[in-house]
C-alpha positions in Angstrom: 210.8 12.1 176.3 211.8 14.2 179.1 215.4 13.5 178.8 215.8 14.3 175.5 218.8 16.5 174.7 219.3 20.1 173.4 220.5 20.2 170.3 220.7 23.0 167.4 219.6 23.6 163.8 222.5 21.5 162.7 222.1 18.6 164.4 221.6 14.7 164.0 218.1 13.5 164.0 219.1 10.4 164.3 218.6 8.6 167.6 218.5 4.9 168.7 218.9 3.5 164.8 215.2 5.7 163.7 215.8 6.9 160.6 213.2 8.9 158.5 213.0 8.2 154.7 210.0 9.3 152.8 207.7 12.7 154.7 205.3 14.4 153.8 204.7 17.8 154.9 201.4 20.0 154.9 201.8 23.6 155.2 205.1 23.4 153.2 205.1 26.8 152.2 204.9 28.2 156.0 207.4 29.3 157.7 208.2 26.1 160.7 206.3 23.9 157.5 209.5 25.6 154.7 211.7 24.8 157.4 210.8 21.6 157.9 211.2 20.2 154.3 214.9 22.0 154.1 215.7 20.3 157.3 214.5 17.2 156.3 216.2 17.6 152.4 219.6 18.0 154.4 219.6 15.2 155.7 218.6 13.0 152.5 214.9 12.4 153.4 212.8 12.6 150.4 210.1 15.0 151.4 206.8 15.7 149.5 205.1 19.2 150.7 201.5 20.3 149.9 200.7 23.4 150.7 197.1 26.1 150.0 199.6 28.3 148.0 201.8 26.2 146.0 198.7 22.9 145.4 195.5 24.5 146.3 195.5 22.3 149.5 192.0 23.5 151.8 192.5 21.4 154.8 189.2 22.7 155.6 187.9 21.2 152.5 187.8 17.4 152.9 187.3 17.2 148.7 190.3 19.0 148.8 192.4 16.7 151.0 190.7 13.8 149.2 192.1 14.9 146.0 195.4 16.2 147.0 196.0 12.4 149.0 194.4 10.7 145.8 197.9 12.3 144.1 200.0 10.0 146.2 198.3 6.7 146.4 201.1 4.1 146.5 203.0 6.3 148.5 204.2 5.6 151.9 205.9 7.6 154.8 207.3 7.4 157.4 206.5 10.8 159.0 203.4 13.0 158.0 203.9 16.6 159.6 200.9 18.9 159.8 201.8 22.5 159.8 199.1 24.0 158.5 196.9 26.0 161.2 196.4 29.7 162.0 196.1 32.1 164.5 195.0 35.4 163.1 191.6 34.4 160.6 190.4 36.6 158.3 191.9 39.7 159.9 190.7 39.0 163.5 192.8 39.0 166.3 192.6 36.4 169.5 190.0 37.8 171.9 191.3 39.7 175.0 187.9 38.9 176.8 185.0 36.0 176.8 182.7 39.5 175.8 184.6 39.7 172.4 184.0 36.0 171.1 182.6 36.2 167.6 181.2 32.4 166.5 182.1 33.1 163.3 185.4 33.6 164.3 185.7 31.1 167.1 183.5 28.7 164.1 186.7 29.2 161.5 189.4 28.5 164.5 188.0 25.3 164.9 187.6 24.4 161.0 191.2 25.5 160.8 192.9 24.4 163.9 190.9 21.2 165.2 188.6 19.7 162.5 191.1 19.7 159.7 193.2 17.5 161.9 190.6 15.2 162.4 190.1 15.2 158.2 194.0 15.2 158.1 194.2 12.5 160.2 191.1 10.4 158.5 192.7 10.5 155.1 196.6 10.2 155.5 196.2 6.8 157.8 196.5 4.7 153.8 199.6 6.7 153.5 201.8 5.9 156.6 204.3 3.5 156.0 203.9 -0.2 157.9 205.4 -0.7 160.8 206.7 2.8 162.8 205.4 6.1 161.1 204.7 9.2 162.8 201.8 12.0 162.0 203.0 14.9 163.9 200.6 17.9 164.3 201.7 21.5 165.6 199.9 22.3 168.6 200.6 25.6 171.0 201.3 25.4 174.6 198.3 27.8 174.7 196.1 24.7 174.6 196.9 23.4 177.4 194.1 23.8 179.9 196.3 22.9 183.2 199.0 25.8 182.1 196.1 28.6 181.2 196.8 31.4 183.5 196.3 34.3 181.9 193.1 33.6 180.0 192.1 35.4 176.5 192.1 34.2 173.2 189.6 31.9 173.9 188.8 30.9 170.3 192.2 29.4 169.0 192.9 27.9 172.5 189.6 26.1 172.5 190.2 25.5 169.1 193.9 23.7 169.5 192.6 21.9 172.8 190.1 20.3 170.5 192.6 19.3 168.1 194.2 17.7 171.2 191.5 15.9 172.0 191.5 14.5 168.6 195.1 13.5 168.3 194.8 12.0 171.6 191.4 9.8 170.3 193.2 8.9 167.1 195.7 7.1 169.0 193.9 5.1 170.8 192.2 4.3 168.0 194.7 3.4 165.8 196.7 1.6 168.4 194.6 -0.9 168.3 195.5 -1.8 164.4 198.6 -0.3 163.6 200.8 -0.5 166.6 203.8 1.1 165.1 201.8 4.1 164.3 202.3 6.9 166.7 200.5 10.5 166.8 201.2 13.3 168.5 200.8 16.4 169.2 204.0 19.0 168.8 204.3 22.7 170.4 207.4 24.2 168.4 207.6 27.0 170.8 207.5 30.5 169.8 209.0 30.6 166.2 210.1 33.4 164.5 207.5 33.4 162.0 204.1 36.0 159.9 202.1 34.1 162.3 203.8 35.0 165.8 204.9 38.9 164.6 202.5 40.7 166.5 202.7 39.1 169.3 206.6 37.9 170.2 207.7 41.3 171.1 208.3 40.0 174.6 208.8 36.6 174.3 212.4 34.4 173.8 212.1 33.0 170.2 213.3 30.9 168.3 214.8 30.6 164.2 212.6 28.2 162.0 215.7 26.4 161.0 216.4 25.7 165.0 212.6 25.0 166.0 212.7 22.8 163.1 216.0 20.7 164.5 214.4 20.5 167.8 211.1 19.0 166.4 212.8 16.7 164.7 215.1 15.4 167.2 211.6 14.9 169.0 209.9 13.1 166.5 212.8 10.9 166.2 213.2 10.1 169.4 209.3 9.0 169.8 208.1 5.7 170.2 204.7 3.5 170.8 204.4 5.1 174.6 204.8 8.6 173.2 201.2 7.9 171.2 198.5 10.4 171.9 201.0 12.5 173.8 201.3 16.7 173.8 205.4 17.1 173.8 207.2 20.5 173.4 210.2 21.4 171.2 212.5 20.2 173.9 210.7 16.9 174.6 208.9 17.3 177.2 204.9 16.8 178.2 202.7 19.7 178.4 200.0 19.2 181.1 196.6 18.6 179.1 
């Protein structure tokens, strides 16, 4: 995946004959999750979204998901893209120090950004298409535990390192039984989006039309040996 190539919001993502037909997106009314399902309508996939706002979807809630995937039984797809996930919770901030960790705080991170993946992952397996489908997860660069060099917000990094882990384990496991199924995790890099506002003042970012492109010219470019991988927006592996 390293030597995938730049590309912008209005390019192919078509490589090496892959073709995407039927996604599902979660966190369809998002802002990366919005862009994704335009993206994906341009180019003639047909896209089912779910989202908390517009279906009522709690990926917290494993009735919820239950229900909501009960909708689509008989479906299949070839790409399920979880862009659900959050990074300020109930009006808390990240923590600047280890002294300001709140477990209820650092309890709804990980409900939120690790064990709904797990659930997400659990129920969504009946859907993907035989053969080569993709679940795609957004991750953050912030999870990586060899690249942490500035410490603080201990809760959602913990949190998305867990839902590493979990992506990473639910390859191996389905490996084993679906070989053309590949999961991974995604870091979109820093998107434009309510979710980075407070805190992109100094960083380079990105349109959700263009970090959209870019994740899809990654997830079309992915195959068996990518499974269980942490890949950013450009291709290339982020250090566990």
């Amino acid at each position: 995946m390293s030597d995938s190539p730049e590309i912008t919001a209005n390019g192919p993502i078509e490589t090496d004959g892959t073709t995407i037909r039927h996604a599902l997106v979660l966190g369809s009314s998002g802002g990366i999750g919005a862009a994704m399902v335009r993206t994906l309508e341009q180019r003639g996939v047909h896209v089912t979204g779910l989202s908390r706002r517009d279906d009522g979807l709690d990926v917290t809630d494993e009735a919820s998901i239950r229900q909501a995937f009960g909708r689509l039984q008989g479906r299949r797809f070839d790409l399920v893209l979880n862009a659900t996930g959050g990074l300020i919770l109930n009006g808390v901030s990240p923590e600047k120090t280890i002294s300001a960790i709140d477990p209820q705080n650092m309890a709804a991170h990980f409900a939120l950004n690790a064990t709904a993946v797990a659930l997400l992952i659990k129920h969504s397996t009946a859907l993907m298409a035989p053969g080569r489908a993709v679940f795609a997860s957004l991750s953050a660069r912030l999870a990586s535990v060899g690249d942490n060099r500035l410490g603080g917000w201990i809760s959602y990094r913990a949190a998305k390192t867990a839902q590493n882990q979990i992506i990473h384990t639910a390859a191996i496991e389905l490996a084993r039984t679906r070989p053309g199924a590949i999961v991974v995790a995604l870091h979109p890099g820093t998107v434009a989006t309510s979710l980075t506002a407070p805190f992109r003042a100094a960083a380079q970012t990105d349109t959700t039309a263009t970090a959209a492109a870019r994740l899809l010219r990654v997830i079309e470019a992915l195959g068996p040996g990518d499974s269980g991988g942490f890949i950013d927006q450009h291709g290339k592996t982020i250090p566990w």
